[in-house]
C-alpha positions, 0 to 999 in steps of 0.5 A: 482463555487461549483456545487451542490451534487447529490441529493438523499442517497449518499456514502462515496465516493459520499460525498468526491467527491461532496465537490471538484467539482468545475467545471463538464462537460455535458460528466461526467467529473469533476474538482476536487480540490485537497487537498494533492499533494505527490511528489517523485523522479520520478516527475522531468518529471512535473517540466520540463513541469512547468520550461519550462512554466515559470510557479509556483507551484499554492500552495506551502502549500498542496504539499510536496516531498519525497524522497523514491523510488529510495533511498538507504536504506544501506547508505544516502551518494549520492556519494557512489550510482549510480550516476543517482540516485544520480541525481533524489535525487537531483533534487527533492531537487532542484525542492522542494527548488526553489519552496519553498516545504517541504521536506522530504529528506534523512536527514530527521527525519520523512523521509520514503516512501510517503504511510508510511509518510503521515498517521504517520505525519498526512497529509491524513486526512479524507474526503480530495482528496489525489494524488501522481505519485504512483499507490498504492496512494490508502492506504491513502483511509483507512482514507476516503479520495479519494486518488489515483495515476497520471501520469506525465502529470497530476502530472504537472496539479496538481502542477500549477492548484492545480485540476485534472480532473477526471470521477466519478466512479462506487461505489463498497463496499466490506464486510467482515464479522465475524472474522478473525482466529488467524495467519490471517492479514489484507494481507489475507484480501486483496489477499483473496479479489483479488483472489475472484473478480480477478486483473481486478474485480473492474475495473472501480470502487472506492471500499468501505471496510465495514464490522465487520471484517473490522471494527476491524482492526486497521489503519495500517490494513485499510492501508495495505488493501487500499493499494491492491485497484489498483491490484483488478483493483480499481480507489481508496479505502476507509474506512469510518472513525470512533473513530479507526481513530479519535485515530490514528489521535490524536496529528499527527504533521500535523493533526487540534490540540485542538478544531480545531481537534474536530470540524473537527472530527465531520465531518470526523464521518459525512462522512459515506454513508448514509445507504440506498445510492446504490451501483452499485456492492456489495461483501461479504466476510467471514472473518472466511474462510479466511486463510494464502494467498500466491501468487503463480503465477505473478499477485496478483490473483494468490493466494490461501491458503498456505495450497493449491497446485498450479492449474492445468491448464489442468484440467481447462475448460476456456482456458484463465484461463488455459494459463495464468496459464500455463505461469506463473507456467513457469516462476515461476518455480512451476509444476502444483499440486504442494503443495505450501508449497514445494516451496523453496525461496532464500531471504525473503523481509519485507518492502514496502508501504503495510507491513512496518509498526510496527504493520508488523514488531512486528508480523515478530518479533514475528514470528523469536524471537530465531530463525534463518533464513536459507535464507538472507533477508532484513527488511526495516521499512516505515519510519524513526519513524518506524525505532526508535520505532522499535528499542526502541522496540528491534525489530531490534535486533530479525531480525538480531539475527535471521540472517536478514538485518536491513536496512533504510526507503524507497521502497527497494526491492518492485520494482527494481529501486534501489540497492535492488533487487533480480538476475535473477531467484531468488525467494523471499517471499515477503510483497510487492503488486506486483509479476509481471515478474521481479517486483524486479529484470529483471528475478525475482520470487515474491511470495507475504505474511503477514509478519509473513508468510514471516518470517515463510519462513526465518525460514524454507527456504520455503513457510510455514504456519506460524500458528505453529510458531506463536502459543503461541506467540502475535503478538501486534496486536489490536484484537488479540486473 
């Protein structure tokens, strides 16, 4: 049974919510249908709960697998890597083959990290629900759809029931107005936003980006800016679709082809909020006095303009503030007032679910075409078709000219759980979301940038605004200016 929508004007995420509920509770809790179920190596912990049932997977057709957190990215031969992880591979593989789930394995032409996948191959599609055991789940909301991460248990719920069930959340919309300066991404976007609100500002909230700024992005910057979602504390984000993603969609390999296409694109554009539907928060940004953004500390709010010093916690008046701002200048090395642009770095890292896709890469590219990295790094592309576009392009031979690794699609260096990661007190300029203690490496330091920022870095040796560098030079980026 379908329970009727909530009457009244009614949000983006209002609508996509009310069309899965099958089910809702006097207590607020609903259960969902959900749409698209996202698989990784990390899920042999939900097979084990439905092997030990006896039980099936509810529906084979809306679950997929793929390999890319834990996988190699220097070689696909499972024999010459750790041999647990090595397993974890090949238990996916098992876990997919006995239940008759498509895979997206190493072998794969379309392999790549699930986030970078899913777009590119056309399974998120606006207005569907979207779930996978990855919190940054969210980068699939720049479609408007209502995607987010689960744990284990509920992985397996998903995988014999095909629901979830989920509280509504409080809505949020997030502006951003004006337009973004030259050398300014869709990343400054988002850690401009998580420093404004803070890491816990969204708590309880599924976020909707709108705005002129926001608008003009093209999808691999809706998706990077999604993808922040969860360190801002938000249950998901979303960006209401329009004629950018009916293009970007266009001819997908999974996405509704000929008149199928053009019906269900009549009501993906029916999904924007209504105009006068109410928000229970509301920020506005503006995109003109946003700059080139580094982190600086060990939370994605710890961020400022790479034109800024490092606070000063003794000139701070909340003392929470100010120890936590002690503690993390600790571990990172950095002495209070220091200018962020005397911050040496050990390696760079270009990759992840947030920043490894073409556009990333061309603007990387643009920055270290004829120059020379004076640190080691690794360039990682999202998947298997950014790979081949890239070196169609000739990218690949800038990154390694200038000194860089060119390596295969998967989560690489993000988050430690492979053999890419940084020693022990080594510091790295980074595309990733997150620069938790020891995020890529036990000891780690992670400072986290637009990709141009981190090849400025690779050029310089430092953190570096990389306006200079750019300057003169196009970036392939839609709106540039």
């Amino acid at each position: 049974m379908v329970i009727k929508a909530e009457a009244g004007p009614r949000t983006l995420f209002d609508k996509v919510f009310d069309q899965h509920v099958v089910s809702a509770q006097e207590d607020g809790q609903c259960l969902l249908f959900i749409d698209r179920h996202l698989l990784h190596e990390g899920s042999f912990h939900a097979f084990n709960k439905l092997n030990s049932r006896g039980a099936h997977v509810a529906r084979p057709d809306l679950t997929f697998g793929i390999e890319d957190h834990y996988v190699p990215t220097r070689t696909r031969d499972l024999t010459a890597i750790d041999p647990a992880i090595a397993h974890m591979i090949r238990q996916l593989r098992d876990n997919t083959a006995a239940h008759g789930l498509r895979l997206f394995g190493l072998s794969d032409p379309a392999q790549g990290i699930v986030h970078v996948l899913g777009p590119e191959q056309g399974l998120t599609l606006p207005g569907l629900t979207i779930v996978c055991g990855d919190s940054h789940t969210a980068t699939h909301g720049a479609f408007g759809a209502i995607a987010f991460g689960i744990g284990a248990s509920e992985v397996a719920h998903v995988l014999m029931t095909q629901t979830l069930w989920q509280k509504k959340p409080k809505r949020m919309r997030i502006r951003i107005e004006g337009r973004l300066a030259p050398g300014v991404f869709a990343k400054d976007m988002a850690l401009s936003m998580i420093a404004t609100i803070g890491a816990d500002g969204a708590a309880g909230h599924a976020i909707e980006y709108a705005g002129s700024a926001v608008r003009a992005l093209s999808m691999e910057g809706r998706l990077t800016l999604c993808n922040l979602s969860i360190e801002a504390g938000g249950r998901c984000g979303m960006i209401a679709p329009d004629e950018t993603t009916l293009a970007y969609l266009k001819d997908r390999p999974y996405a509704p082809t000929g008149e199928v296409f053009h019906r269900a694109a009549e009501d993906w554009m029916a999904l924007p909020g209504d105009p006068d539907a109410a928000f229970d928060r509301e920020v506005i940004l503006d995109a003109g006095e946003i700059a080139p953004i580094v982190t600086w500390g060990i939370s994605p709010e710890d961020a400022a303009p790479i034109t800024a010093n490092a606070p000063d916690p003794d000139r701070m008046t909340d003392p929470a503030r100010a120890a936590h701002v002690r503690e993390a200048l600790d571990y990172m090395g950095i002495r209070p007032g220091q200018p962020l642009t005397e911050i040496a770095v050990d390696r760079v890292f270009i990759g992840s679910c947030t920043n490894s896709r073409i556009e990333d890469l061309r603007a990387a590219a643009a920055v270290l075409a004829g120059r020379r990295a004076r640190i080691p790094g690794l360039v990682s592309p999202g998947s298997a078709v950014v790979k081949r576009q890239a070196e169609e392009e000739g990218l690949h031979r800038i990154f390694t000219d200038a000194g860089l690794e060119w390596v295969d699609a998967g989560c690489s260096m993000c988050l430690g759980m492979n053999d890419d990661r940084l020693g022990p007190g080594e510091r790295c300029a980074s595309t990733t979301n997150r620069n938790f203690r020891g995020r890529q490496g036990p000891g780690s330091r992670t400072h986290l940038m637009s990709p141009a920022m981190a090849a400025a870095a690779a050029v310089t040796g430092h953190l570096t605004d990389m306006r200079p560098l750019l300057a003169g030079r196009t970036t392939g980026l839609k709106g540039e200016h």
